[in-house]
N, C-alpha and C positions, 0 to 999 in steps of 0.2 A: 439872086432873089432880092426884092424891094425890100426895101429897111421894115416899112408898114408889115406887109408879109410875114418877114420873120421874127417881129416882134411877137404876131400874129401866133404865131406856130409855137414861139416859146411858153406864151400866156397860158394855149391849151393842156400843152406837155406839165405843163408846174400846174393847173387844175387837176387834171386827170389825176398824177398822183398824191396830188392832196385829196384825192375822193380815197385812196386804197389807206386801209388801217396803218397805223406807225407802228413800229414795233414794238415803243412802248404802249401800245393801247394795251388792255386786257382781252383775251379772247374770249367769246364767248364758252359755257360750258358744252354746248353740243352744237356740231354742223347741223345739226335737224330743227329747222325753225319750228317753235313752239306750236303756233297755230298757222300753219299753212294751208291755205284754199289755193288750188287752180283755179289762172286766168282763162275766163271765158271770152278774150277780146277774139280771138280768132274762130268761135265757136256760131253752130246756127244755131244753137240752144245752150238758153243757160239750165244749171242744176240748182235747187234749192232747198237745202235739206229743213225740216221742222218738227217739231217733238210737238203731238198735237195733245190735249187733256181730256183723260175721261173722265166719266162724271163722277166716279171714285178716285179721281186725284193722279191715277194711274197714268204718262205718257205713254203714245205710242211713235215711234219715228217714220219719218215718210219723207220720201226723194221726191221730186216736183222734177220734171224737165219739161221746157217752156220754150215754145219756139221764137227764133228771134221777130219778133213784132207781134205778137200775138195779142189779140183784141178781142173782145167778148167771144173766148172760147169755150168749149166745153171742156168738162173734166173725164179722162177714163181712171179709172180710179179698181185698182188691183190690189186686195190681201193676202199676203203669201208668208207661210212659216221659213221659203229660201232663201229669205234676205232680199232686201232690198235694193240692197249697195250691189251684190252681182246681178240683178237684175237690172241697172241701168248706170251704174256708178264706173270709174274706172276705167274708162274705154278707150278707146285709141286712134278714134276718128275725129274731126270739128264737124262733121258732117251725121247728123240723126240719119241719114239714111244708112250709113255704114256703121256706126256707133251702137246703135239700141238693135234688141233682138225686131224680126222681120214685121210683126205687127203691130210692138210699139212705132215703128219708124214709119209707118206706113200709115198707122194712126196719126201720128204727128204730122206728116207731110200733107193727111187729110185735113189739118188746124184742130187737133186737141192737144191740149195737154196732158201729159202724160203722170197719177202719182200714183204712186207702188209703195207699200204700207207693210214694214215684218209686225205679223200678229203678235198678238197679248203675250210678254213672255219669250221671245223670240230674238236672237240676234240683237237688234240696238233698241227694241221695245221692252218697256219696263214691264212688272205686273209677272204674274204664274201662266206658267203654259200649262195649257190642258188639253190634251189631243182630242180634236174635232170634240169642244169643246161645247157641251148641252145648254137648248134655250134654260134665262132662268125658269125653277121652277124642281119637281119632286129630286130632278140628277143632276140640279147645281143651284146651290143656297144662297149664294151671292145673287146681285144686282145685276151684273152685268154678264154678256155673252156676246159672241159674235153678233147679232141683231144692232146690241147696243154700242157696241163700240164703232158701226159703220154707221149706224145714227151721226154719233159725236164727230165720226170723221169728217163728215158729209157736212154739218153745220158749220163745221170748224170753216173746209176747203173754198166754202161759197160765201163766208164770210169773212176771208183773210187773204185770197187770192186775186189780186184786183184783176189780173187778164182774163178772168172767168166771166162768162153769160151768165153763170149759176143755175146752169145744168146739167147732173152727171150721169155717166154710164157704170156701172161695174161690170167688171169682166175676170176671169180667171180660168184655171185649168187647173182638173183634176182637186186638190185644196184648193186651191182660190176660184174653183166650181163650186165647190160646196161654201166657202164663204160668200161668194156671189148671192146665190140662193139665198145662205141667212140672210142678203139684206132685204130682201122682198117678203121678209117677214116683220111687219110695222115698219114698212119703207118711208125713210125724210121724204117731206114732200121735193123736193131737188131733183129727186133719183129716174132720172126719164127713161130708161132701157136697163137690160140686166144681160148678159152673156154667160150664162155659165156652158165649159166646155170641159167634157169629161168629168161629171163633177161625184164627187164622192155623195151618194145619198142613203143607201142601205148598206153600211158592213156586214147586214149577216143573210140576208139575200141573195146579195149580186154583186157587191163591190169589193172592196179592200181587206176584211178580215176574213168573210167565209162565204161561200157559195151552198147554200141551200143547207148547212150545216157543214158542211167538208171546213176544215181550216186550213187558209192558206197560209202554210208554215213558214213561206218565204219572205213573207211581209214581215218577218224575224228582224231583219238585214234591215229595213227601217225605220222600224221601231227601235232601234238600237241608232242609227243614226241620228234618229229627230227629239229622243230622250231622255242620252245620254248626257248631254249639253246641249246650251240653249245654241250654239253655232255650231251643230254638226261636225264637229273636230275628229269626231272617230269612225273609223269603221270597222266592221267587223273581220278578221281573220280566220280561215275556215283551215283546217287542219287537213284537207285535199283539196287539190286542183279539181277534181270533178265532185261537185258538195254530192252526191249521190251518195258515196261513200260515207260521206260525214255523218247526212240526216238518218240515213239506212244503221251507221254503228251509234248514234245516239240513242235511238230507243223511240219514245213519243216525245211533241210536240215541248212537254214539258220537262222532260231528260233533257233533251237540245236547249233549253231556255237553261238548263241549270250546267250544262258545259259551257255556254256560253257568257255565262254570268249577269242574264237580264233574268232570271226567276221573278224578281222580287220586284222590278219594274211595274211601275201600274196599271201599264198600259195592258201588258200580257196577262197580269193577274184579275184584270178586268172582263179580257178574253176568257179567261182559263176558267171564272168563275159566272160565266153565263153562254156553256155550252149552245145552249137552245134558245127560240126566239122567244124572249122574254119583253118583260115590258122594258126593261134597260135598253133594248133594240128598238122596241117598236116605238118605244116615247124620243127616240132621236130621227128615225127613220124619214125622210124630207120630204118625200113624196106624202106621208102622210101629214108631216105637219103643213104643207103649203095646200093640200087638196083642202082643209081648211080653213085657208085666210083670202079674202077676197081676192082678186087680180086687180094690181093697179099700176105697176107697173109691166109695158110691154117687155119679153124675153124673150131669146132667140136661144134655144135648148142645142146646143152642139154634138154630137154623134159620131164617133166611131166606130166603123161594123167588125173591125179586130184592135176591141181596144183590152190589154192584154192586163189595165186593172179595176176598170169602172166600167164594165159594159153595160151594167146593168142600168143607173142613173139617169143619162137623160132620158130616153124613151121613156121609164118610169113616172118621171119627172111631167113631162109634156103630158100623159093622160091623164097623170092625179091631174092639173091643171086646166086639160080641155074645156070641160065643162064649166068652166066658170068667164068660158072665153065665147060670150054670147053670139059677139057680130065677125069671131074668126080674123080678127084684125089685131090679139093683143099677143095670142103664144102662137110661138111660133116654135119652126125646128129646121135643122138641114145633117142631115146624112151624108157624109162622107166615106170614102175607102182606105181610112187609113187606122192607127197606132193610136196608143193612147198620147194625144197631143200633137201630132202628127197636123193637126190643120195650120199650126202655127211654123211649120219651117219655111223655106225658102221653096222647095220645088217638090208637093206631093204628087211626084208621077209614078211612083212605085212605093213596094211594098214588099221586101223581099223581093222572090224570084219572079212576084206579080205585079206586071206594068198595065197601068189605066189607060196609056193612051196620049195623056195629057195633064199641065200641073193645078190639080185638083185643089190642091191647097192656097195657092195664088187664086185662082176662080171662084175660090168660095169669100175667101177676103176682098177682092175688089167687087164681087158681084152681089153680097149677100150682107155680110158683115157691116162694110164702110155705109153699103148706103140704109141699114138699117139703125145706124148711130144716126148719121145725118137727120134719116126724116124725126126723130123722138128728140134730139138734142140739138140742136144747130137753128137758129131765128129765121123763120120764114122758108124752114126746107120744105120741096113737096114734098110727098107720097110716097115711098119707093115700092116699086114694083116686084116686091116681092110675095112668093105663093104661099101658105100656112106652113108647106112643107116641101122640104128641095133636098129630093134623096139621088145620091146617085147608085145608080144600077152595075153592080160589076156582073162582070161577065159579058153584057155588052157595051160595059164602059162610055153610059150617055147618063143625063141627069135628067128628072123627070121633074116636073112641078104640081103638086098634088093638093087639094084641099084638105085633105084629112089625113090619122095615119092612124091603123094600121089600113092599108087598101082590101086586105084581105082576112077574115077570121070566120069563126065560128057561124056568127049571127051580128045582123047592123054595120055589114059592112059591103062596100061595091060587090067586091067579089066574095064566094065564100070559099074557105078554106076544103084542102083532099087530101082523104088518105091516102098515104102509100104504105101496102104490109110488107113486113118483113117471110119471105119464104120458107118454107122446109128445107129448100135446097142450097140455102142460102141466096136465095134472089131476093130482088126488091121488087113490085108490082102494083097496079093502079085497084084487082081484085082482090079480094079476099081470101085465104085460104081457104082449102077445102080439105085438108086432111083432118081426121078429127083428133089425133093425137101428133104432136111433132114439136120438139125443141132444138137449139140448139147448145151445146152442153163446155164449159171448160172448166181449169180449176184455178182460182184465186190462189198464191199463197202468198202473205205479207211477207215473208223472207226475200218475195223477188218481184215486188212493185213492179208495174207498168210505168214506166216515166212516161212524164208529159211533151218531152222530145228527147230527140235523139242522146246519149253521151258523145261527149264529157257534158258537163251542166253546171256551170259558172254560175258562179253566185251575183244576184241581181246586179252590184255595184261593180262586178270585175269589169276594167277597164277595157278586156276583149270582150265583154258579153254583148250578147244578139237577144237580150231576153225582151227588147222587143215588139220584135215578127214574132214570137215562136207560135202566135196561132193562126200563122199561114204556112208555117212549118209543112214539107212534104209527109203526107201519112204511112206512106209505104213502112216505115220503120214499127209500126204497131201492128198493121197488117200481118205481118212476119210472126209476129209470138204465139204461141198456141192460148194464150190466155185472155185474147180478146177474139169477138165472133164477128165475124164482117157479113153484111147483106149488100148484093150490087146490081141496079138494073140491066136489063140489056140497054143497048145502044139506043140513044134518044134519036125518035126520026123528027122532031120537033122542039122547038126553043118550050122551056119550062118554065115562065115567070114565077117568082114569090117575091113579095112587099108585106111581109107584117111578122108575127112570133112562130117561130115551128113549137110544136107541143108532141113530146115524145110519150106515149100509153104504151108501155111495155107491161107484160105479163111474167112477171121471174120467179124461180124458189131458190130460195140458199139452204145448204145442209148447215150452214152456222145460224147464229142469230141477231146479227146486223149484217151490212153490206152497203158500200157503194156502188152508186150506178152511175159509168160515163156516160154518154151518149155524145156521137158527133154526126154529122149530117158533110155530106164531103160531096164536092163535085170531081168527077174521076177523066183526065183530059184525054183523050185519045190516043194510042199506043204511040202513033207517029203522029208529029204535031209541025209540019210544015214550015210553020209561022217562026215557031223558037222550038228545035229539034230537041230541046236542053228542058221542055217543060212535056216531052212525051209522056204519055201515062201518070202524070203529075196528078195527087192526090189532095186538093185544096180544101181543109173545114174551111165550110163557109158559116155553121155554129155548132158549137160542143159547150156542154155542161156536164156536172154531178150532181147528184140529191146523195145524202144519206141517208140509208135505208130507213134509221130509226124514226126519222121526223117525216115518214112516208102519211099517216092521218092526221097530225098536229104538230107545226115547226113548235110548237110549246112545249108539248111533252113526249118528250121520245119514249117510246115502247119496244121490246124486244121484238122480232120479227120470227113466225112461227117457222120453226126449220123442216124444209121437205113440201112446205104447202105453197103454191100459186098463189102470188100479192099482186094485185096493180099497183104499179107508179105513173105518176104522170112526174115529169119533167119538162120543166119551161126552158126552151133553150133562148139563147139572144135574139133578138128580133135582126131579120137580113131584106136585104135589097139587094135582088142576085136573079141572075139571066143563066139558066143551064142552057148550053146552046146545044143545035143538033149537032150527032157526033160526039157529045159525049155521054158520060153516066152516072145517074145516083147511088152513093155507096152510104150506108150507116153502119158504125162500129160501136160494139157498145162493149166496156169492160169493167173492172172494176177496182183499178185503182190509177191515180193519177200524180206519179209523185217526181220529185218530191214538194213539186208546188202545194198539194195538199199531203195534209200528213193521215197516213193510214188508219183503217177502220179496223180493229183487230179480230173480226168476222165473228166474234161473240160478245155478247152483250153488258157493258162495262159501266157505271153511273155517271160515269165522268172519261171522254177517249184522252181527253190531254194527260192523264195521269194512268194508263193503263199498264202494265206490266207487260214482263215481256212474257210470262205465259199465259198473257190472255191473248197472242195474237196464234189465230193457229190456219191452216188450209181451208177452207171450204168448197163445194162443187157447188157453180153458178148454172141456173137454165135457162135459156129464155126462149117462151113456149112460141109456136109458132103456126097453131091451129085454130081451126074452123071457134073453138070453144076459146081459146086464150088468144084472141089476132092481136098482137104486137104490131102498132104502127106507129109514124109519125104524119099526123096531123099538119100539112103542108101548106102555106098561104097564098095557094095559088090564084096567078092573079088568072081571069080568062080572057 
């Protein structure tokens, strides 16, 4: 080797270890450097975390990911009580496409920015949590609320983020639906589009705590999650593998809150102490506070036709809304066939044992979604060519583009709505009956609930649980019990369209003096099914709902129901976008408990069912009449 050379080589060798610590140095007190940030030099996005200030002094934290070169971008801008840090933090890709869930990354790759915000109270935001927390005003005393802290975000983001245009989107799912929505209630002027998907807007309606007064006891399990602590650290433990058992030896809604040690929780006590639709409901309720405030920002209302916790919301949503939507250019909606959230994975082509055909959830994001950010947010986009309303049809699994929704109803609509009665013989039919006396007759008893699907019945967060599908769930298992009555057409020799709400008029008497009423509307697939042998005779709801009996004249005030005499109910069930094709058949089930997703009616008449005792629950004999004098139908939104 040359002299130069190896002088060369020795100079580095004696650097090098004069860079490694001496032994006399002192070590530091911990391997874990103090404040440590990942290098984003090999990354296409950087992360930027920031504690933004509300107008009460309160921060809230928010992750920023920023793609590399970004220049007057817009902002999509998401509130979620799930953290923000596992919503986009931690990942393990350099690459947003692989790194962020499917429609941030896709969003990004479109040129937004992406920021994700833990609400008030939450994870690494400061300030009180308050679940789905009320505009100021009579049910919250303070200053601020969801409304106001997406104000302050919005000001902060467009005034402190230089890669921004200074126009933003919000969007979220399910909570960060319902936060969505609050922002279009006194919207920054910034705020060019809104996206709520799935979004929570009636609890005691049609969403997350009760359906038509039934309580869904299940929502136990998150409520105890989101509560507990501000970072979801616990969950709950159920004393059987199949909670059927659990809910069934707890007793009511409020025994199970007091084995499980939430009694005293606010959230339950809040439920517990506003049975009926009160004004604590109706002054949160969003469909009504936005039917109220002008439309200024354009929104695109997202839909699931089995969405298994907020069916109710958007569609809700979109009509309080229509009418202020003069030239049909500002709300919008699209209808999909999936789960609650389901538009946002990677490939919605199925659903359960039910396959669309094609990835529904991909076609709704590139065709629907992206270019509806672009045209409201992005400098000099056109137009996108989207319809007021882009539902797809299952059953014949095509998507249609509609001006309006519902396509079919009552009155004021293309098509109008047809009855189908339920028979004496247990049929279903396009006529009327003509018997002048005819029911059909079982017996309810609370000691042996109908479940809502099959056993075992995992509890929502079990790591095996399917909960869900479970309202694509095969019916045949309810069929089977003596305590629900099933009605079934003959064989369709013709496709059956419906596009808008089926509305159930049943005629019942109960020997007690309350009751629930299921109802499901189910398409029934042909003995032998050619296509997929494995979906023969396959019993598909395409909607099911409960009322409770008591709130059958006024969700306000429940009244006992007269035992032995014929009541009407009407029942609103989900609005559907569904193709009965010929070959198969319309089947309606109605029974009268649904558990243990809703907690039991104790079939006589109680002040309060969360607190009833266990001998206020007894048997009752259900009828449901089926004559010229009582016709029981459902009200069908067929399209013609």
């Amino acid at each position: 080797m040359p002299v130069r050379r190896c002088l060369a080589a020795l100079l580095a060798s004696a650097l090098a270890v004069a860079a490694l610590p001496s032994a006399a140095e002192p070590l530091p007190a911990s391997d874990i450097p103090a404040d440590f940030k990942p290098s984003d030099a090999l990354k296409d996005f950087t992360i930027r975390e920031v504690q933004i200030p509300m107008r009460d002094g309160v921060k809230l934290h928010v992750n920023l990911v920023i793609p590399k070169g970004a220049r007057n971008a817009p902002i999509i801008f998401s509130r979620t009580p799930y953290s923000a840090d596992k919503a986009i933090t931690g990942l393990a890709s350099n690459r947003y496409a692989l790194a962020l869930p499917v429609t941030y990354a896709e969003l990004a790759a479109a040129g937004y920015i992406i920021a994700v915000q833990d609400v008030r109270g939450r994870y690494r935001s400061e300030g009180d949590y308050i679940v789905t927390r009320p505009l100021a005003g009579p049910l919250n005393p303070t200053d601020v609320d969801h409304s106001t802290d997406t104000w302050d975000s919005i000001d902060w983001l467009v005034k402190n983020v230089p890669e921004t245009n200074g126009k933003v989107g919000t969007i979220g799912v399910s909570y960060g639906g319902f936060t969505t929505l609050m922002s279009l209630v006194n919207p920054h002027p910034a705020l060019g589009a809104a996206v709520p998907i799935n979004p929570l807007v009636d609890g005691w309606v049609g969403d997350d705590w009760f359906h038509n007064g039934a309580y869904r006891q299940s929502f136990l399990d998150w409520v105890y999650r989101m509560t507990a602590d501000k970072s979801s650290k616990h969950a709950l433990q159920f004393d059987h593998y199949d909670t059927y058992e659990s809910w069934l030896g707890a007793g009511s809604a409020s025994d199970m809150a007091k084995v499980l040690g939430i009694a005293d929780f606010p959230v339950f006590r809040k439920a517990a102490a506003h049975p009926a639709y009160d004004e604590y409901w109706q002054q949160q309720a969003l469909d009504r506070i936005l039917a109220k405030e002008p439309l200024k920002v354009p929104t695109l209302h997202v839909h699931s036709l089995w969405d298994q916790e907020d069916i109710y919301g958007a569609p809700a949503v979109y009509k309080a809304m229509e009418p202020k939507d003069a030239g049909n250019s500002r709300n919008y909606m699209i209808i999909g066939p999936w789960q609650h959230g389901q538009s946002n994975v990677q490939n919605g082509a199925k659903l359960g044992a039910i396959d669309f055909g094609s990835n529904t959830s991909a076609w709704y994001r590139s065709e629907v979604l992206i270019p509806f950010f672009d045209a409201h947010l992005k400098d000099g986009a056109p137009k996108a060519d989207l319809a007021p309303v882009t539902a797809f049809e299952t059953g014949a699994n095509v998507w249609h583009r509609y001006d309006r929704w519902p396509i079919s109803c009552a009155s004021d609509c293309p098509s109008q709505s047809k009855p189908i009665y339920l028979q004496p013989d247990g049929g279903l039919g396009w006529s009327a009956p003509a018997a002048r006396a005819a029911f059909a007759e079982y017996v309810s008893d609370p000691a042996r609930p109908v479940t809502y699907r099959e056993r075992p019945i995992l509890s929502t967060y079990n790591p095996n649980t399917t909960w869900g599908r479970w309202l694509v769930d095969d019916q045949r298992f309810a069929e089977a019990r003596p305590d629900v009555v099933t009605f079934v057409s003959e064989v369709l020799t013709e496709d059956v369209r419906l596009a808008g709400q089926p509305i159930a008029k049943v005629f019942a008497s109960t020997s007690g003096t309350d009751s629930d009423w299921v109802v499901k509307l189910i398409d029934v697939y042909p003995a032998e099914y050619p296509a997929a042998p494995e979906m023969g005779g396959y019993e598909l709801a395409i909607s099911m709902d409960i009322l409770r009996g008591r709130y059958r004249d006024d969700p306000s005030k429940p009244t006992a129901i007269p035992a032995n005499k014929v009541v009407p109910y009407e029942i609103r069930l989900p609005d559907v976008s569904h193709r009965f094709l010929k070959g198969h058949r319309i089947m309606v089930q109605i029974q009268s408990s649904w558990f243990p997703l809703y907690d039991r009616n104790p079939q006589t008449f109680v002040p309060n069912i969360f607190f009833a005792k266990k001998e206020d629950y007894r048997k009752a004999t259900q009828r449901i009449y089926t004559s010229s004098q009582y016709p029981s139908r459902i009200e069908l939104p067929v399209v013609e």
